[in-house]
C-alpha positions in Angstrom: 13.7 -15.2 -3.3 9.7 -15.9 -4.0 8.0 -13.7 -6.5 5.6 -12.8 -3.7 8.7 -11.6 -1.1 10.2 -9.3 -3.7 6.7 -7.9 -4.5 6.5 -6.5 -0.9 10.0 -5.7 -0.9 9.3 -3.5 -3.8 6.2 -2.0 -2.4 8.2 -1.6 0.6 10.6 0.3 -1.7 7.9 2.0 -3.3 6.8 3.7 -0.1 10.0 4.5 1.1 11.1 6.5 -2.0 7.9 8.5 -1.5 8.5 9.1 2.4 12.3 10.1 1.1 10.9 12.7 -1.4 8.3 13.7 1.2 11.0 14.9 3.8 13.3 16.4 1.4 10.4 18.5 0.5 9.5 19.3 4.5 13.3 20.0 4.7 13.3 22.6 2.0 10.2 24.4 3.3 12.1 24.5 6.5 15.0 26.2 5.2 12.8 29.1 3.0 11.3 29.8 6.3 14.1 30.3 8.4 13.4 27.2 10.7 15.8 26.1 13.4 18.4 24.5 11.9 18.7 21.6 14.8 15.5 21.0 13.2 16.5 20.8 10.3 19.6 18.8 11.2 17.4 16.3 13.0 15.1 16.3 9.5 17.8 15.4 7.6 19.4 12.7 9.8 16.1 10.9 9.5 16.2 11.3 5.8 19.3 9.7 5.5 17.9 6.4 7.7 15.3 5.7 5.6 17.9 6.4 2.1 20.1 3.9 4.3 17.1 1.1 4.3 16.4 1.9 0.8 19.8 0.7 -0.2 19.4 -2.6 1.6 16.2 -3.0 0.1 17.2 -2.7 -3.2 20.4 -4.5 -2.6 18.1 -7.7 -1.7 15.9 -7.2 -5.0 19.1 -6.6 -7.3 21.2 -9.6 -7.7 25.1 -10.0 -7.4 26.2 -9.8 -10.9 29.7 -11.1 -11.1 31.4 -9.8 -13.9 
């Protein structure tokens, strides 16, 4: 992989570590308010996608390390 592709994957990475953090706070400000918890369900579910492309992003920067 080029230098220049794995930059933007980490910036990609980058981002989407910060969007992660960003809805598990939203989520816990949902749950000290007493918010609906389909909407908090449906929070969550979208959390999990973007941990999901986080692992496959990092996979593709990591290398396969046989040992």
């Amino acid at each position: 992989m080029a230098d220049q592709e794995q930059a933007e994957i980490r910036l990609i990475v980058a981002r989407l570590r910060q969007e992660h953090e960003d809805f598990d706070a939203a989520i816990n400000a949902m749950i000290l308010t007493g918010c609906d918890a389909l909407r908090i369900q449906r929070m969550k579910k979208k959390k999990l996608v973007i941990k999901d492309k986080l692992s496959k992003l990092e996979d593709q920067i990591i290398p396969d390390i046989i040992a």
